[in-house]
TIRO-148875 format. One line per 2 residues: for each residue x, y, z of N, C-alpha, C. Coordinates in nm, 2 decimals. Layout:
N
X Y Z X Y Z X Y Z  ... .
This chain:
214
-1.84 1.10 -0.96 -1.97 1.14 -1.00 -2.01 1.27 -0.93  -2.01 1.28 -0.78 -2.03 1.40 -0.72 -1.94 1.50 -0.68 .
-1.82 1.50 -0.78 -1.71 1.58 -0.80 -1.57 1.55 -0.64  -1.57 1.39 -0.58 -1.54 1.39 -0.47 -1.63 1.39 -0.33 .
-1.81 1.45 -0.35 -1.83 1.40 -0.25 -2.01 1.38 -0.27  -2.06 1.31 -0.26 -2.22 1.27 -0.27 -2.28 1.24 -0.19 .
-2.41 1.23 -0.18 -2.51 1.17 -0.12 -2.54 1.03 -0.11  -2.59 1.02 -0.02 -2.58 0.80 -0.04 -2.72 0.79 -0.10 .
-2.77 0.84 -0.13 -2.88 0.85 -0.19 -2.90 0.87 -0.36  -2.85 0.97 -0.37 -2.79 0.96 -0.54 -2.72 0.90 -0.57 .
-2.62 0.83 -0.54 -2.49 0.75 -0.59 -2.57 0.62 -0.52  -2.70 0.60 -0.50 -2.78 0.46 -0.50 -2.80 0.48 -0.62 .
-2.89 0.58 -0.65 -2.97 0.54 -0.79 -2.90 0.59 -0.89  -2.78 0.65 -0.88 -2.72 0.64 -1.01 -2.65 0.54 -1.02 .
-2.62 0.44 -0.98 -2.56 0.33 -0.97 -2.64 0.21 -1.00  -2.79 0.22 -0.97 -2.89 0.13 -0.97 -2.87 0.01 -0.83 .
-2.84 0.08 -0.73 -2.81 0.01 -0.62 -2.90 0.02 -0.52  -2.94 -0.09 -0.46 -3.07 -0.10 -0.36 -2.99 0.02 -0.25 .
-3.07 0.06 -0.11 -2.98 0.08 -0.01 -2.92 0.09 0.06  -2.94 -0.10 0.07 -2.89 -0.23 0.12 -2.75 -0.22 0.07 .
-2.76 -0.23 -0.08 -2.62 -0.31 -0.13 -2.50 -0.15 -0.15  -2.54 -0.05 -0.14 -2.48 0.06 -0.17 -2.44 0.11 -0.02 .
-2.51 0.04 0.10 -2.41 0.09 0.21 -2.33 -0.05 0.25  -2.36 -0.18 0.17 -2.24 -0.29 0.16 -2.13 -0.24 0.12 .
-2.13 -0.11 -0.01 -2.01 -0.13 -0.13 -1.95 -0.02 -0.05  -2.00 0.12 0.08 -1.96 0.21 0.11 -1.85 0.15 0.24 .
-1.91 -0.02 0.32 -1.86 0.01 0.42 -1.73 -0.09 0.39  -1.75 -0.13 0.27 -1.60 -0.23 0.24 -1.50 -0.10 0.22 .
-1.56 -0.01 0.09 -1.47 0.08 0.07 -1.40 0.15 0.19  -1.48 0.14 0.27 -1.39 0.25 0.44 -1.29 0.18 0.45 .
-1.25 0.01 0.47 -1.18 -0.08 0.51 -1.06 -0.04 0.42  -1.05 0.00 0.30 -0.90 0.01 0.24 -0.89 0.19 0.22 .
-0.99 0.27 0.30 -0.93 0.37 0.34 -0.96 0.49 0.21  -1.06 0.45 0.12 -1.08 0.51 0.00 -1.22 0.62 0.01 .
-1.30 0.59 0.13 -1.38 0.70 0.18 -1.39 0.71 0.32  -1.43 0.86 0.30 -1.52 0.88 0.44 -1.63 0.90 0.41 .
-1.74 0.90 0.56 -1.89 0.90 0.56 -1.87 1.00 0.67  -1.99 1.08 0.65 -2.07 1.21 0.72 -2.19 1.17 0.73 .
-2.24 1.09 0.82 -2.39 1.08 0.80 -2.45 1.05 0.67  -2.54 1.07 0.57 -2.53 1.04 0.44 -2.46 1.06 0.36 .
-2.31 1.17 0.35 -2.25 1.24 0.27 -2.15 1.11 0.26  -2.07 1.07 0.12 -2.00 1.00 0.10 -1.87 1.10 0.02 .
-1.74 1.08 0.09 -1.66 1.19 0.02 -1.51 1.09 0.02  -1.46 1.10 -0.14 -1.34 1.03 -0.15 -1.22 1.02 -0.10 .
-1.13 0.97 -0.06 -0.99 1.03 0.02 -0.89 1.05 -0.09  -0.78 1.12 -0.02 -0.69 1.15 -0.12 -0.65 1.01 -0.19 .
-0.61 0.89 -0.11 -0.57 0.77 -0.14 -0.64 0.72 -0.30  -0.81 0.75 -0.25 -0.89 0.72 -0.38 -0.86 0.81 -0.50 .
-0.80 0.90 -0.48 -0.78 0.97 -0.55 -0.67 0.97 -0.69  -0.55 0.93 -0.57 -0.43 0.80 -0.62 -0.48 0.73 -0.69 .
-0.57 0.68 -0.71 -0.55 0.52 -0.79 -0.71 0.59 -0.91  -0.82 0.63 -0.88 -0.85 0.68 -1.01 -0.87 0.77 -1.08 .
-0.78 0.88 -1.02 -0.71 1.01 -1.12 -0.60 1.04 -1.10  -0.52 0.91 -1.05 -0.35 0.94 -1.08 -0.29 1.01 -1.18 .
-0.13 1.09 -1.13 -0.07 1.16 -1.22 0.04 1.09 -1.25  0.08 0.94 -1.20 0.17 0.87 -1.27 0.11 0.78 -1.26 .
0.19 0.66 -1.34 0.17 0.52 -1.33 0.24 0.49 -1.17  0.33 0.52 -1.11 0.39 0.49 -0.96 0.29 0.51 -0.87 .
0.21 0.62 -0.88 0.17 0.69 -0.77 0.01 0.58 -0.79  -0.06 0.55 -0.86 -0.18 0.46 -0.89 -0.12 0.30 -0.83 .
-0.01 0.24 -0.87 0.04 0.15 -0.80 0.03 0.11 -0.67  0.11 0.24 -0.62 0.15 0.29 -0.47 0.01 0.28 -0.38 .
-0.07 0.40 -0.48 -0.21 0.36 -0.38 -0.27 0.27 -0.38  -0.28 0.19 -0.49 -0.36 0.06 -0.47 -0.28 -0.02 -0.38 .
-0.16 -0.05 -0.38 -0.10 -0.10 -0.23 -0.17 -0.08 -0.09  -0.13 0.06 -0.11 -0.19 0.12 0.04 -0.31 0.11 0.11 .
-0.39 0.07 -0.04 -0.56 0.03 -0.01 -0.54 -0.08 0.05  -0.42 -0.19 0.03 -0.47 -0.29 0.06 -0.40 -0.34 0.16 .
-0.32 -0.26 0.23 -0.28 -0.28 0.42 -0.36 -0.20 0.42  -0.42 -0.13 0.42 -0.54 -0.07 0.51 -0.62 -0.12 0.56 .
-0.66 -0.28 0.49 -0.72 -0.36 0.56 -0.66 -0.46 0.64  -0.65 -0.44 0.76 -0.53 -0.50 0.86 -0.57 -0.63 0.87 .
-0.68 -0.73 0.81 -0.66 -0.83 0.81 -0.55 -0.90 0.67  -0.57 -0.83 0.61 -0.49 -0.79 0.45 -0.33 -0.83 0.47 .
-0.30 -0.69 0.57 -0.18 -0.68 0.58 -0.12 -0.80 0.71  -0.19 -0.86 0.80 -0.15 -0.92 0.87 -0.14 -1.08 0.81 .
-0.17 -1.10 0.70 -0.17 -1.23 0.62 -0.07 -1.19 0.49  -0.07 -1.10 0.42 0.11 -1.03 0.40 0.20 -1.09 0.48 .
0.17 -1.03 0.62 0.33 -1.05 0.66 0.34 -1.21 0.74  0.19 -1.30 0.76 0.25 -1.42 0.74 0.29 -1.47 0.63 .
0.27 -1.46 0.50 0.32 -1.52 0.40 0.47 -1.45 0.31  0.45 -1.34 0.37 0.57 -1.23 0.29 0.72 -1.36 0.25 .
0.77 -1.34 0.17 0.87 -1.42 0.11 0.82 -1.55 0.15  0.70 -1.59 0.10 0.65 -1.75 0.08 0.55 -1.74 -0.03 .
0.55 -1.86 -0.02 0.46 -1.97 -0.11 0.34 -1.89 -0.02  0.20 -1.85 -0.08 0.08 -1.80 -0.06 -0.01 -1.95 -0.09 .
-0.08 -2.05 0.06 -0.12 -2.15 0.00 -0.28 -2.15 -0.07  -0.29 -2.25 -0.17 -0.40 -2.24 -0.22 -0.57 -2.23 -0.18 .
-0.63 -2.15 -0.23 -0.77 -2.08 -0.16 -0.84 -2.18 -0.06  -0.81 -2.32 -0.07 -0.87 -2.43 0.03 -0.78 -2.37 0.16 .
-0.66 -2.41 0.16 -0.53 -2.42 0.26 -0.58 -2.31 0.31  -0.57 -2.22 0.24 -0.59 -2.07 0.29 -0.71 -2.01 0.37 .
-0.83 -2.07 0.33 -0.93 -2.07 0.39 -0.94 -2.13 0.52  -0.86 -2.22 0.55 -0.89 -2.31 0.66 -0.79 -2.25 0.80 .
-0.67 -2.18 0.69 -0.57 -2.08 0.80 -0.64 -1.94 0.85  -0.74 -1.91 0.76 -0.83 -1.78 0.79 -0.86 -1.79 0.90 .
-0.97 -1.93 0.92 -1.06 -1.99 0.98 -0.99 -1.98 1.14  -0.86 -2.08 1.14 -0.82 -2.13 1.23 -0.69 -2.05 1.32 .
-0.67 -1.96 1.24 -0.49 -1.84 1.32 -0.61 -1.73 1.33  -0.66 -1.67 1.20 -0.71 -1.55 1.24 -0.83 -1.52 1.28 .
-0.94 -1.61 1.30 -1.03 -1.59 1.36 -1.18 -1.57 1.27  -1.15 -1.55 1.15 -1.27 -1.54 1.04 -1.38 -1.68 1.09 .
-1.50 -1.65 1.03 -1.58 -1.72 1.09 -1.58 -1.82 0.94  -1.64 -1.91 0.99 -1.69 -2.08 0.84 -1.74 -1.98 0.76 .
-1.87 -1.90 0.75 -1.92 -1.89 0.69 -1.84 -1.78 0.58  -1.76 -1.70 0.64 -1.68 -1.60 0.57 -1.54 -1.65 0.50 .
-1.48 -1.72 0.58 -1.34 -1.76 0.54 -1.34 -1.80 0.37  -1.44 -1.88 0.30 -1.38 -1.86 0.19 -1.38 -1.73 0.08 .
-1.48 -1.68 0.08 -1.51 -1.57 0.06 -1.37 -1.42 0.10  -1.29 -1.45 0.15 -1.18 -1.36 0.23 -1.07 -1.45 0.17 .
-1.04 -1.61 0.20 -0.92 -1.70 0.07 -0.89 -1.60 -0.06  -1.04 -1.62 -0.12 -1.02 -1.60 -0.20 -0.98 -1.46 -0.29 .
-1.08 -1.34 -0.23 -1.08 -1.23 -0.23 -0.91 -1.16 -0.17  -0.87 -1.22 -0.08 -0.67 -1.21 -0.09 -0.60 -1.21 -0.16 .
-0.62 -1.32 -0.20 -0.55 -1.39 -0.28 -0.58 -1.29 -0.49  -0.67 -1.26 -0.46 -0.71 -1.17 -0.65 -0.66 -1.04 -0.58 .
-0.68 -1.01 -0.46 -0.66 -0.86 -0.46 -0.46 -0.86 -0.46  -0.40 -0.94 -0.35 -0.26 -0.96 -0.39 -0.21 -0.91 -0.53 .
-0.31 -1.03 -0.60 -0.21 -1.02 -0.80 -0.28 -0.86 -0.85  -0.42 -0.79 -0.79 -0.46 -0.62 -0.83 -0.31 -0.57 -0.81 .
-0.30 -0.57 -0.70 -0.22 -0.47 -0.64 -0.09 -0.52 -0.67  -0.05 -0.59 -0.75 0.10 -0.60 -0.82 0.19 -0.65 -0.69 .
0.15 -0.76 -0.57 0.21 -0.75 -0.45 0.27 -0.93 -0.44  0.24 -0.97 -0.55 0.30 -1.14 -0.55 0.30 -1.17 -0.74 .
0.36 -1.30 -0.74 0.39 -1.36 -0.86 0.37 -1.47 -0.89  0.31 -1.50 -1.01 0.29 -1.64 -1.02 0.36 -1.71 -1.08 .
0.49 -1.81 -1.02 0.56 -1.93 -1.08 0.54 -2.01 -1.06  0.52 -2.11 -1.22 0.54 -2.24 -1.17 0.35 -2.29 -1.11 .
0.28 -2.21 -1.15 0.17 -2.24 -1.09 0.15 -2.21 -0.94  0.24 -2.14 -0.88 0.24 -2.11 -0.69 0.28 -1.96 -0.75 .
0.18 -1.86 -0.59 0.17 -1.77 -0.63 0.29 -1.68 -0.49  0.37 -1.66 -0.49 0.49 -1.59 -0.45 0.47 -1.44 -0.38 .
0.48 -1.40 -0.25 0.49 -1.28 -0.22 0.69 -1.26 -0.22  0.75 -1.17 -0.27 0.83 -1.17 -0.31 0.91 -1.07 -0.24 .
1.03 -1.06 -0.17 1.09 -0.95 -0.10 1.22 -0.97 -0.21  1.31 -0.79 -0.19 1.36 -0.78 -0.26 1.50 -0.79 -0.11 .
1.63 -0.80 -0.19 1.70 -0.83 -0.13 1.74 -0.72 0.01  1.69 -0.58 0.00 1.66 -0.50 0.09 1.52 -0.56 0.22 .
1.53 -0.69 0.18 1.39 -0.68 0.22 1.21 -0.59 0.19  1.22 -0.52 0.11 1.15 -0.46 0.09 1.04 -0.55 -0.04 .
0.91 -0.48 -0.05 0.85 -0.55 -0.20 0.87 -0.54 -0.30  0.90 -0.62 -0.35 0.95 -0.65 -0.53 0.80 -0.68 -0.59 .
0.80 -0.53 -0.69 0.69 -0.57 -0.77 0.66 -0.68 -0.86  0.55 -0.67 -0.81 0.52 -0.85 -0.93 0.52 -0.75 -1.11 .
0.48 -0.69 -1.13 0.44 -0.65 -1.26 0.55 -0.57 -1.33  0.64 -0.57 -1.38 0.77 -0.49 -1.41 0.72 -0.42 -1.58 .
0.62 -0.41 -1.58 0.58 -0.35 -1.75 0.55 -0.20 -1.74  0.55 -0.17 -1.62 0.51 0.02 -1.57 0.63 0.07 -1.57 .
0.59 0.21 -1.67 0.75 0.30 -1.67 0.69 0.42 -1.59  0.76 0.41 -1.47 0.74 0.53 -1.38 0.87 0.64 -1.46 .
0.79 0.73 -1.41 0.83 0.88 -1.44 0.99 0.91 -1.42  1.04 0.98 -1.52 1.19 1.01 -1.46 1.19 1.12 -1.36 .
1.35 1.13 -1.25 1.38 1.19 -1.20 1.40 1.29 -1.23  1.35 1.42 -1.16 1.40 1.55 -1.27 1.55 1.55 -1.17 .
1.60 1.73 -1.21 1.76 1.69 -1.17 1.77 1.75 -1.04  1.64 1.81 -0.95 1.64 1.82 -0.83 1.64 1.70 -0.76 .
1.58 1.60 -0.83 1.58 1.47 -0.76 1.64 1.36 -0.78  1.74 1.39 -0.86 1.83 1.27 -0.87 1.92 1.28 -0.78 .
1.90 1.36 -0.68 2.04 1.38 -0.55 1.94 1.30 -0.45  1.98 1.21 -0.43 1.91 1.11 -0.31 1.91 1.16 -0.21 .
2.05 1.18 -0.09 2.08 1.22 -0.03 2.13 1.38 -0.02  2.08 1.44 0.09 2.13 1.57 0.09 2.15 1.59 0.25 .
2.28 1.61 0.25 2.38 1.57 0.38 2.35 1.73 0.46  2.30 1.74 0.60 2.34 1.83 0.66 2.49 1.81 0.75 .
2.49 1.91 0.85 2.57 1.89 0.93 2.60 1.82 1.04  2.71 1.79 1.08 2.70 1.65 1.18 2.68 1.71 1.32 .
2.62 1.65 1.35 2.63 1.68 1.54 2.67 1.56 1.62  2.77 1.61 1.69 2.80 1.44 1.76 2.85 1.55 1.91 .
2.83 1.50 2.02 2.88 1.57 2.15 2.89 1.46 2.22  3.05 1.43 2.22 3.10 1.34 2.35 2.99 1.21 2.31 .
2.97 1.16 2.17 2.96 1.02 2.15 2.98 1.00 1.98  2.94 0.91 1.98 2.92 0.91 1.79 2.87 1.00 1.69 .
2.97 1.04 1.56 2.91 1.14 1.50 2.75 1.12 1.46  2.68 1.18 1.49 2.52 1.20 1.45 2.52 1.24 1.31 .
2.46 1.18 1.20 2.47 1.29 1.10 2.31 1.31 1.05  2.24 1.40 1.01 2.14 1.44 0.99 2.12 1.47 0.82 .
2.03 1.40 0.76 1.99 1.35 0.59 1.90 1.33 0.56  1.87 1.42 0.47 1.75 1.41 0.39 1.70 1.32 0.28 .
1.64 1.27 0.28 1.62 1.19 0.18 1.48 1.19 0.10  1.51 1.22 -0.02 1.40 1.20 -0.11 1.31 1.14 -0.19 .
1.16 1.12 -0.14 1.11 1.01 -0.14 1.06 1.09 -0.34  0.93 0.93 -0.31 0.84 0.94 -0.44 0.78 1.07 -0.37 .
0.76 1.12 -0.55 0.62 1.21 -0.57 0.69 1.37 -0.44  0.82 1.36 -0.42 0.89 1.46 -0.39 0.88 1.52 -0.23 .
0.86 1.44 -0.17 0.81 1.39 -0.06 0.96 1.43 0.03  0.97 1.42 0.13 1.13 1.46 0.21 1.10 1.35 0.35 .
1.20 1.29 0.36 1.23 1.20 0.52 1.38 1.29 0.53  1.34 1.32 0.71 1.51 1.37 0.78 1.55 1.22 0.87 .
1.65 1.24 0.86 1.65 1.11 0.96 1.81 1.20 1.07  1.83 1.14 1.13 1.93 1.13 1.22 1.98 1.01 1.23 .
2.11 0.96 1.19 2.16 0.86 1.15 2.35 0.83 1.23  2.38 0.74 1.33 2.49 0.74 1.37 2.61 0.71 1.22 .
2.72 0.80 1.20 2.82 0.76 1.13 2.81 0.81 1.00  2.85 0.77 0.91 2.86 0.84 0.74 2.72 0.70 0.70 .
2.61 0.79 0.61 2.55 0.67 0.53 2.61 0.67 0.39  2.59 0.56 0.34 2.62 0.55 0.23 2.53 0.58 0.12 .
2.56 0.58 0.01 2.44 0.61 -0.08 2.35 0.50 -0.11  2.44 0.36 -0.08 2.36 0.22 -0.14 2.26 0.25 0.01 .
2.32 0.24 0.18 2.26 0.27 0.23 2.10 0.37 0.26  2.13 0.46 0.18 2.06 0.58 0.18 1.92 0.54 0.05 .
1.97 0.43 -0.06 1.83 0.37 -0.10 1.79 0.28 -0.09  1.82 0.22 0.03 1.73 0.07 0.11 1.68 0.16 0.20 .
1.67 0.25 0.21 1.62 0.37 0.34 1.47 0.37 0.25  1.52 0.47 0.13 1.45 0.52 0.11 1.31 0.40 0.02 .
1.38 0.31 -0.02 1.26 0.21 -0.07 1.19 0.15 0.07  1.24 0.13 0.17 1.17 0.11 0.31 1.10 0.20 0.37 .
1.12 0.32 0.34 0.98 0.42 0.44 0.90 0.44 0.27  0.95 0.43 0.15 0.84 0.49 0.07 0.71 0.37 0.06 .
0.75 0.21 0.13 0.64 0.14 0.15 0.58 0.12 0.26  0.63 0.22 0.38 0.55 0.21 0.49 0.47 0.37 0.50 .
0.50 0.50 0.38 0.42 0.59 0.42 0.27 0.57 0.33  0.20 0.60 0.41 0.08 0.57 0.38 0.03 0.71 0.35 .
-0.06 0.73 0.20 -0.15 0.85 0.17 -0.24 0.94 0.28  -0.24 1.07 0.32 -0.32 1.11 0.45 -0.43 1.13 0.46 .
C-alpha cells in the first residue's frame, strides 16, 4: 500500500483497524521477520517481499519457509517433531504448555496456529489422517506440496559444482568449490578430498534451507 513503507497510522485506517489491533497484526508480523518498525514508520523486508511479489514459484515457497523459523518457537517444535508424527492440537497443546513453557492461557491458541501454519508453508503431509514433518533421505525437507514447477536452470547453472584449485600442505588435499545455490546465489566451501557431485547436492539442498533472506 505504501509502496514498502507506511505510517501506522494510515495502514490503521486503511485497513479499518483499531490502534490496538493494527500494532497486534505489526508485532506478530516482526516475529516471522516480514517488517521493520521505525517509531511509527512500518517498512517491509526483503523476505516479505519473497512471498508477495515473488519472481518464482521457489523463491515465494522458500520465503514463506523462512517466515516461519523465524519464529524460534516455530522452528524449535520443527526440530522436535522433524521426521515424526506432529501430535494432535490437544497433545500438542499440553507439550507447548509443559517442554516449552507457553502459558494455559496461550498454548492452545499457538497448537493450533503450528500446526495450519506447518501445512501454509508446504513443511509436513497429511497421511492417513496424521500429519508428517517429512525429511528427505539427505535429511533435509521434503516438500509436502509437489504441484509447483520451479523455474528451469539456465546453462550457467546447470554446473553445480565449479572446482577451484587444491591446496593441501603437508596434510589432506583441501579442495575449494563453489556451489550454486537458488535464485543464483554462490556457497565456497573448503572441503577435505575429491567431492562428488551426488555429494556436492546434499550440500547444496542443506545450506539452501538454512540461508535465510537478509
Amino acid at each position: 500500500m505504501g509502496g514498502g513503507k507506511l505510517d501506522l497510522t494510515t495502514l490503521a485506517q486503511a485497513m479499518n483497524y483499531s490502534p490496538s489491533t493494527i500494532r497486534h497484526h505489526v508485532n506478530s508480523a516482526k516475529y516471522y521477520g516480514l517488517i521493520v518498525q521505525e517509531k511509527d514508520i512500518i517498512t517491509n523486508t526483503e523476505l516479505a517481499k519473497g512471498i508477495y511479489m515473488p519472481i518464482s514459484n521457489e523463491e515465494k515457497i522458500r520465503s514463506i519457509q523462512n517466515a516461519f523459523f523465524s519464529c524460534k518457537i516455530y522452528s524449535d517444535l520443527f526440530d522436535r517433531f522433524k521426521d515424526a508424527r506432529v501430535p494432535d492440537e490437544s497433545i500438542l497443546s499440553n507439550i507447548v504448555h509443559r517442554e516449552f513453557k507457553v502459558s494455559a492461557t496461550g498454548k492452545d491458541v499457538l497448537a493450533k496456529n503450528f500446526i495450519s501454519s506447518l501445512k501454509f508453508a508446504h513443511l509436513a503431509k497429511e497421511k492417513d489422517g496424521e500429519l508428517i514433518i517429512h525429511l528427505n533421505e539427505e535429511g533435509t525437507i521434503a516438500r509436502a506440496d509437489e504441484t509447483y514447477n520451479f523455474p528451469q536452470q539456465t546453462e550457467e547453472q546447470k554446473s553445480l559444482v565449479t572446482k577451484e584449485e587444491d591446496l593441501s600442505i603437508g596434510g589432506p588435499k583441501i579442495q575449494t568449490v563453489n556451489l550454486i545455490l537458488s535464485e543464483g546465489r554462490n556457497a565456497k566451501l573448503m572441503v577435505p578430498g575429491n567431492l562428488s557431485e551426488k555429494e556436492a547436492e546434499r550440500l547444496k539442498k542443506q545450506i539452501d534451507i538454512l540461508v535465510m533472506e537478509e
